[in-house]
Structure formats: structure tokens, C-alpha cells
C-alpha positions as CSV (number, residue, x, y, z in Angstrom):
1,X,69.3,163.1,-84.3
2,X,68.0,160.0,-82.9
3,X,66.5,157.4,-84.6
4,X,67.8,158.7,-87.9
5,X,71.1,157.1,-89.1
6,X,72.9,160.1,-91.7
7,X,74.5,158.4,-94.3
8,X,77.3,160.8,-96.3
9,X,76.9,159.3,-99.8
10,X,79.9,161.5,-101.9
11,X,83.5,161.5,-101.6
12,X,85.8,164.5,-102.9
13,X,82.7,167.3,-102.4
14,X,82.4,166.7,-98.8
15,X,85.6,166.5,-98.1
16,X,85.7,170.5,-98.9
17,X,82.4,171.2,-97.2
18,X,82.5,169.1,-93.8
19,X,80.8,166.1,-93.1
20,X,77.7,165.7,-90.5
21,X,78.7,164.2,-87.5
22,X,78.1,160.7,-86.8
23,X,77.4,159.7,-90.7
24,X,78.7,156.7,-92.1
25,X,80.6,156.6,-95.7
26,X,78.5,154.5,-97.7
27,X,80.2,155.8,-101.7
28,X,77.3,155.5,-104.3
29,X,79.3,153.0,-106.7
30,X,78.7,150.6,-103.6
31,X,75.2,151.7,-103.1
32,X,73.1,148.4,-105.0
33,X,75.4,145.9,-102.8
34,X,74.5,148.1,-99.5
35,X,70.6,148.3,-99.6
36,X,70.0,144.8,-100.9
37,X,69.1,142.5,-98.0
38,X,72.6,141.3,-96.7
39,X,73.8,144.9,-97.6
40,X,75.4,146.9,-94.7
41,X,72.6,149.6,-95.1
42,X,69.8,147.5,-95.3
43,X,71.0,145.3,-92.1
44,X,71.9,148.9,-90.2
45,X,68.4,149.7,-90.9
46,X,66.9,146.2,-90.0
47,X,68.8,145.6,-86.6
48,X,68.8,149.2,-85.6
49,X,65.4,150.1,-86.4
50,X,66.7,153.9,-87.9
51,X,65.4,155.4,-90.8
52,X,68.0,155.8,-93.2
53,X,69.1,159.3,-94.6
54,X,71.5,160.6,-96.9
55,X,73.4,163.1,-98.4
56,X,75.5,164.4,-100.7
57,X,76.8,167.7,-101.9
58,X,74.2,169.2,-103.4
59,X,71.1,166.2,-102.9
60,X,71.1,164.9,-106.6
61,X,73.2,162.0,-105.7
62,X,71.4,161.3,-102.6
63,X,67.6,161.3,-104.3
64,X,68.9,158.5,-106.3
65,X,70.5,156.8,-103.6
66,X,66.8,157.1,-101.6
67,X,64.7,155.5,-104.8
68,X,67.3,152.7,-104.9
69,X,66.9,151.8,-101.1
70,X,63.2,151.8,-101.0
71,X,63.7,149.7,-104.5
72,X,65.1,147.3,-102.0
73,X,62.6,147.6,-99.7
74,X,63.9,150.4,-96.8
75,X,60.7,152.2,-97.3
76,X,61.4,155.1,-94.8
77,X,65.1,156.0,-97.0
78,X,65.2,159.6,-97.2
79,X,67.6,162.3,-98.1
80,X,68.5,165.8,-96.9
81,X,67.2,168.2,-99.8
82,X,69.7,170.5,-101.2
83,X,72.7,168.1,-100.1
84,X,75.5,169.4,-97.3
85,X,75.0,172.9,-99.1
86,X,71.6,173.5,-98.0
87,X,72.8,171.8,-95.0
88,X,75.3,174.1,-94.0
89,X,73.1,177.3,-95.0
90,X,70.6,176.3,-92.3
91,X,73.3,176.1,-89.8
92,X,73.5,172.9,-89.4
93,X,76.8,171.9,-87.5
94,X,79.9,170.2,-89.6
95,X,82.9,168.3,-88.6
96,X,86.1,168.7,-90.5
């Protein structure tokens, strides 16, 4: 997956499902703080030049985690529909 950073937005869900290899913890309740400029996210994306994705168990979590980043300005903040569910019925691979 290059050029996309993955950005595991839950907690306690994906610790049952797997995780996407790679994908930084970024926990929602954190989420304002990490896309504002200064914000870890929001410099990742900056310095790096990678679009900024996330997830969550199902993608509920994550849509609002997208409309918050582009809020802050990371216009190209998207998120994996259907979370590490729909994630894990296309065959995506997992790491424990």
C-alpha cells in the first residue's frame, strides 16, 4: 500500500479481529489534537505526503474520523468502508 498511511482508529474491536499491517493507533478520543496542524496525523500527512486512511471495526467510527480531518484541512482523509469486517471479508491480510 504505498502512498496510503492506514490508520487503525478503535481499540477493544480490533483487538478480536486483527489489525492491518503497518497501521498506526491513532484512538478517536485523541482524534481533534491529531489532525489539527501540529497534530501527529496532520504532520504524518504533511511531511510524508500519504493520504491518510482509517478504520475501525465496522467504518462508522472511521467516517467520522475522515470528516474531522478534512475539517482540519487533510482533504484526501479517507476511510475503509465497512471497517476491518468488510476488510477481512475481502481477504484482506491481518496481523494478530
Amino acid at each position: 500500500m504505498e502512498g496510503v498511511q492506514v490508520l487503525d482508529r478503535g481499540s477493544n474491536p480490533l483487538q478480536q479481529h486483527g489489525v492491518i499491517a503497518g497501521s498506526l493507533h491513532a484512538p478517536y478520543p485523541d482524534l481533534a489534537a491529531n489532525v489539527r496542524p501540529g497534530g501527529m496525523l496532520h504532520e504524518l500527512a504533511r511531511a510524508s505526503g500519504k493520504r491518510i486512511i482509517f478504520y475501525c471495526a465496522y467504518g462508522e467510527r472511521s467516517a467520522m474520523a475522515v470528516q474531522a480531518a478534512q475539517d482540519a484541512g487533510l482533504a484526501s482523509a479517507a476511510h475503509i468502508q465497512g471497517g476491518i469486517d468488510a476488510w477481512k471479508k475481502a481477504g484482506g491480510p491481518l496481523q494478530r
